[in-house]
C-alpha positions as a Markdown table, in Angstrom:
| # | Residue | x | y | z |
|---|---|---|---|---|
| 1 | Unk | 0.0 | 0.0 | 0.0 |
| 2 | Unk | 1.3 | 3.2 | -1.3 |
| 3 | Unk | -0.2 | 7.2 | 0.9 |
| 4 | Unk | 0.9 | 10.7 | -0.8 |
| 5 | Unk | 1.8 | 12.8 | 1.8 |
| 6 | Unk | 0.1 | 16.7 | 1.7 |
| 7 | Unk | 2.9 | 17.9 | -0.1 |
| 8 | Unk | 2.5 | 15.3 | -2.1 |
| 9 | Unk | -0.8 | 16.0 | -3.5 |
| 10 | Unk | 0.1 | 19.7 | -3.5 |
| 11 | Unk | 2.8 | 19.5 | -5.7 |
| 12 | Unk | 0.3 | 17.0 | -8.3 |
| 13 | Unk | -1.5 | 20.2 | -8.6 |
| 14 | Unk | 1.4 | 23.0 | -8.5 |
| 15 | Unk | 3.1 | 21.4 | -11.1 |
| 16 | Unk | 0.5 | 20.2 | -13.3 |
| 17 | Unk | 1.3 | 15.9 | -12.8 |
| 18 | Unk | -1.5 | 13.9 | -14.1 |
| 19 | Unk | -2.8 | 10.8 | -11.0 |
| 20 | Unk | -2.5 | 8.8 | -14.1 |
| 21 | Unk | 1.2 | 9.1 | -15.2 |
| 22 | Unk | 2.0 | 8.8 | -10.9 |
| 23 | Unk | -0.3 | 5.2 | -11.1 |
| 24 | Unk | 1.7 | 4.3 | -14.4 |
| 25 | Unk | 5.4 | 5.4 | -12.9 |
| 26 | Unk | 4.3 | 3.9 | -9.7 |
| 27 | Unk | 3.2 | 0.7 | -12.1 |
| 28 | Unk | 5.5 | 0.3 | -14.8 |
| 29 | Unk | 8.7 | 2.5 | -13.7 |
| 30 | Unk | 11.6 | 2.8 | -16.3 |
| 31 | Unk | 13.9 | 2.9 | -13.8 |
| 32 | Unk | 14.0 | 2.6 | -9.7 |
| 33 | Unk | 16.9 | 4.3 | -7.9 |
| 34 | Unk | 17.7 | 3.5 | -3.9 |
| 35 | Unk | 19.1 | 6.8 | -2.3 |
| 36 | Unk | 19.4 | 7.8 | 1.6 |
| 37 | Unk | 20.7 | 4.1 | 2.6 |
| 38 | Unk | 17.8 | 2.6 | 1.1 |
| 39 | Unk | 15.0 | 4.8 | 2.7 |
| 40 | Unk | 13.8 | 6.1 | -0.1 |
| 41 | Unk | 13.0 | 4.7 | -3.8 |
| 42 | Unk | 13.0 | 6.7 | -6.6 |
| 43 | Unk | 9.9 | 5.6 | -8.9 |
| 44 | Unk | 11.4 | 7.9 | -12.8 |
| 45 | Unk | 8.9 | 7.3 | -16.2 |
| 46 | Unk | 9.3 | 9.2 | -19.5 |
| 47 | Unk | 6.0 | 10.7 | -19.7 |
| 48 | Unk | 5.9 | 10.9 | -23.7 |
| 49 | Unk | 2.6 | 12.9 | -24.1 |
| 50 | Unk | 4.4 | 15.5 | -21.6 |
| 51 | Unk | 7.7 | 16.4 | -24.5 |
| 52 | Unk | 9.6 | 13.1 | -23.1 |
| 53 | Unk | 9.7 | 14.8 | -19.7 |
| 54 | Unk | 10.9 | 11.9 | -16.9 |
| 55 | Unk | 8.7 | 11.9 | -13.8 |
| 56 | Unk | 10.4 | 11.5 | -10.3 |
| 57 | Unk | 8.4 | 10.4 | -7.5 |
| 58 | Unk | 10.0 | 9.8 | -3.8 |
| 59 | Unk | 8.7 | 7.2 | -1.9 |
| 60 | Unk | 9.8 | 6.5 | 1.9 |
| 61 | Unk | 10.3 | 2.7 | 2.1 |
| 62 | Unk | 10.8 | 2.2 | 5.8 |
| 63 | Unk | 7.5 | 3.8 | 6.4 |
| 64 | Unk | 4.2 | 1.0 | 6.6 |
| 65 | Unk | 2.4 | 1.8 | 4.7 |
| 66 | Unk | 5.2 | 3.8 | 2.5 |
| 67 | Unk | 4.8 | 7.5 | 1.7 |
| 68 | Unk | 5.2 | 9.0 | -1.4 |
| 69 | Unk | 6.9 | 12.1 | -0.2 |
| 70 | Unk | 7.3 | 14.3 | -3.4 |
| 71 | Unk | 6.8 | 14.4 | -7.2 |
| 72 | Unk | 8.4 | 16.4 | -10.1 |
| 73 | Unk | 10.0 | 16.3 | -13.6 |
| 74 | Unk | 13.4 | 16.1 | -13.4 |
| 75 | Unk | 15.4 | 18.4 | -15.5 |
| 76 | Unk | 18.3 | 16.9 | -14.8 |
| 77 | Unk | 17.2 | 13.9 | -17.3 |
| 78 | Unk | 15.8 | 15.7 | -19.9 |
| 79 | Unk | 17.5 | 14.2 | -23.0 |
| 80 | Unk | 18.2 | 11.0 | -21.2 |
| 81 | Unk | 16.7 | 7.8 | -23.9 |
């Protein structure tokens, strides 16, 4: 079982993330990525109908039930195949 966090659900809406490309990165990731010692997973999708824009979404692992913590498009990718 997966929550979003407050700031979760207000960065969906600042930054203009579908629910549907979060269930389909949470789904069918391209990529997963431990970082902080394994407390968090990183959850990255190309979201093609978005200009091939990868979606980030931070999810705290050592948490029951885990908490996705945050969720943005991560220019640092852009380009990345």
């Amino acid at each position: 079982m997966l929550i979003f966090t407050k700031h979760f659900h207000e960065m969906l809406k600042q930054r203009n993330i579908a629910e549907a490309w979060v269930k389909r990165t949470i789904d069918d990731p391209d990529s997963i990525e431990s970082h902080d010692g394994g407390i968090t997973r990183h959850y990255l999708k190309k979201i093609v109908e978005n200009e091939n824009r990868w979606l980030r979404i931070v999810v705290n692992v050592e948490e029951l039930p885990n908490k996705a913590i945050t969720v943005f498009f991560d220019h640092r990718l852009r380009g990345k195949t």
